[in-house]
N, C-alpha and C positions, 0 to 999 in steps of 0.2 A: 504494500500500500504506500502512495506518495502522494502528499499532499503540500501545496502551497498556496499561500493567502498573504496580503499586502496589512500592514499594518502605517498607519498616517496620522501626521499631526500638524494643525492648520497653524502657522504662526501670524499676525496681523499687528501693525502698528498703525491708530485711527490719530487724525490730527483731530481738537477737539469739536470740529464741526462732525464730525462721523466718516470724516474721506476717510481710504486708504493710503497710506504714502510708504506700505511695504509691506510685502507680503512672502510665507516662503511654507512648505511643505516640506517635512521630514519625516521622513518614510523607513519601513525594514520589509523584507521582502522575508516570511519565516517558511520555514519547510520544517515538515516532518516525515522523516522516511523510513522505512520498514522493506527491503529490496534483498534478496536472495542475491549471494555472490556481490562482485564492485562494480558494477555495470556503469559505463561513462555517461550521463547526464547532459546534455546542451538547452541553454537557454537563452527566447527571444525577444526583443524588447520592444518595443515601440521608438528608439534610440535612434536620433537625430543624426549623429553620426552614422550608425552602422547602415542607415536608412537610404543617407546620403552616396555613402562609398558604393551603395547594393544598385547606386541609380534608381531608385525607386522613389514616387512622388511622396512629398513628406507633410504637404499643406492641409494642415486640420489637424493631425492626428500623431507627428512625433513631438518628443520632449528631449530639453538638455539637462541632463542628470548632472548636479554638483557634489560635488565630495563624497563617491564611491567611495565605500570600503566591503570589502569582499571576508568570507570566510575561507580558512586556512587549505578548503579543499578546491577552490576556486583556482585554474590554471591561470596566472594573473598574466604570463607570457605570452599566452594564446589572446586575453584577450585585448590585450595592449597591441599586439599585431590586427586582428581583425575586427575585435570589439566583440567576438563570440563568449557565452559566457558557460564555458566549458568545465566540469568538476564530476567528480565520484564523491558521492555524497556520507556520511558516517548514519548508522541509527541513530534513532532518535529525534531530536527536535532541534534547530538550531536556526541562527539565522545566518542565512545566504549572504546577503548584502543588507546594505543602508546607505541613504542615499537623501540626499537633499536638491530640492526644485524650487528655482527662486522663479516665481508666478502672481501672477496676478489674482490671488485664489478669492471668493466669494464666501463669510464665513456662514457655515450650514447654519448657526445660529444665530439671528441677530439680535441684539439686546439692546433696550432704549432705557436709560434712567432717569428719571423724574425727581430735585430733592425740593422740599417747599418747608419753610420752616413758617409755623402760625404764630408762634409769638418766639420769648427767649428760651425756652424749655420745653417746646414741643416741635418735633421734627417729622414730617412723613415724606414716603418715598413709595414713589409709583414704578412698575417698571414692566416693561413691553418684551417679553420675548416672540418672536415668529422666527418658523424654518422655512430656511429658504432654499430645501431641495424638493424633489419632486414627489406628487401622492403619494405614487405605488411605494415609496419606503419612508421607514421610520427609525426611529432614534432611540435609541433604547437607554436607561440607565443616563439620565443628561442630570448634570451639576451643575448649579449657576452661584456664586460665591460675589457677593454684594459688600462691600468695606461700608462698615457702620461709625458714627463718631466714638472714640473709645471709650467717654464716659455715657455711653448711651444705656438709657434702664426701662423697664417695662415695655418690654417690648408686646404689640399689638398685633396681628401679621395673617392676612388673610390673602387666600391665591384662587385664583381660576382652575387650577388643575396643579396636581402634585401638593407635596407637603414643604416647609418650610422651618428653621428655628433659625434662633439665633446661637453665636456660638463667643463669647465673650472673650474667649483666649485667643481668639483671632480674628476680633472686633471686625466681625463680618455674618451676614445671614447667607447661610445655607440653602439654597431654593431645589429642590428633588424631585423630576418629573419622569417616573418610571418609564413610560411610553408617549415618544412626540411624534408624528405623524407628519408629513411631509405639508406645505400650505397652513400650517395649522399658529392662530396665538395665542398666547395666552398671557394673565395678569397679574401680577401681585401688588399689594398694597400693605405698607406696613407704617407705624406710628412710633414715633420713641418718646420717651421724655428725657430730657439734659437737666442734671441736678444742680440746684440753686443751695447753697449753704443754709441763706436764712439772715448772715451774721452782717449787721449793720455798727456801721463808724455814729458815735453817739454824739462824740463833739470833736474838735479837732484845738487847740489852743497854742497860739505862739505869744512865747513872752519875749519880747523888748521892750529895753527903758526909753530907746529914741524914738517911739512913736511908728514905729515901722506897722505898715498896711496891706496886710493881706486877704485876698478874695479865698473865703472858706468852701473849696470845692474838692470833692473824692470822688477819685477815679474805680470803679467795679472793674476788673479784665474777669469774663468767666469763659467758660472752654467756646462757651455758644456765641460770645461778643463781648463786646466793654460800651460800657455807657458811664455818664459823671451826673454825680450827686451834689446839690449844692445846699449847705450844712445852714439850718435857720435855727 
């Protein structure tokens, strides 16, 4: 029995309007194989290179593969001559190669953030996930990891689908949507409070003998903002 499958992971740099200004794909190609006797293996790519040297049309449908790295069974000679990707594989599980694709990628998930603060101690946060790949597939097991203010308490947290918490050690909400479906959005809404001490300046008194004149004003800094107080 031989089996292989692509494992991928979407990297994305948004300026803060939501553009793209970089994007890249790191990928492992994994095999697991179970094969009687060493029998030699060849494998073929969609590889812009190999595409090219084969003369064969490459518009639409090859990629340039950045920082290959091969497994040990991997004929690296053969493939540096022809770009063939030639190897006698070991039992077991391993991975073939890894590879990075610097692309223009779309990420499967998008996520919009909303923060509105209602007064100095109360913070809510709205936020829009939609996928943006196609029906027929779905998403299974999706994470969505939200940064919270770090004195944030009481948290309130209601979603359109999946569960939610908050998780204080890494003053960020958790958002957990078992199965997302391709077209599909959904919502979360969550509230904090930011704690206020309570502890007020009672008077403030300067002494000098020459008359010296000061405007009695105190400054609050709290995690949510600063405002000034002026002392009657």
């Amino acid at each position: 029995m031989h089996i292989g499958w692509n494992l991928e992971s979407d990297f994305c740099n948004f300026t803060s309007n939501g553009q793209i200004v970089r994007s890249e794909v790191v990928g492992a190609l994994k095999m697991r194989t179970y094969l009687s006797g060493m029998p030699e293996c060849k494998l073929g790519l969609n590889d812009r290179v190999l595409l090219e040297a084969q003369g064969r049309a490459t518009k639409g449908k090859a990629i340039d593969l950045d920082d290959i790295k091969f497994h040990q069974c991997v004929r690296l000679a053969r493939f540096e001559n022809d770009r063939t990707i030639s190897f006698v594989p070991p039992d077991g599980a391993f991975d073939l190669m890894t590879y990075r694709l610097s692309t223009q990628v779309k990420p499967l998930i998008w996520v919009e953030a909303q923060v509105e603060r209602h007064s100095r101690s109360r913070v809510e946060i709205m936020v829009k996930a939609r996928s943006q790949f196609k029906e027929r597939s779905t998403a299974t097991n999706v994470e969505i990891e939200l940064p919270v203010p770090a004195d944030a308490i009481n948290p309130n947290i209601r979603t359109s689908m999946g569960s939610a918490a908050y998780a204080p050690e890494n003053d960020a909400l958790c958002w957990k949507i078992k199965s997302f479906p391709g077209g599909k959005e959904y919502m979360l809404r969550a509230e904090f409070n930011l704690p206020i001490s309570g502890i007020q300046v009672r008077y403030l008194k300067i002494i000098e003998k020459s008359g010296y004149q000061a405007l009695p004003w105190v400054r609050y800094i709290t995690m949510a903002g600063e405002y000034e107080l002026r002392l009657v």
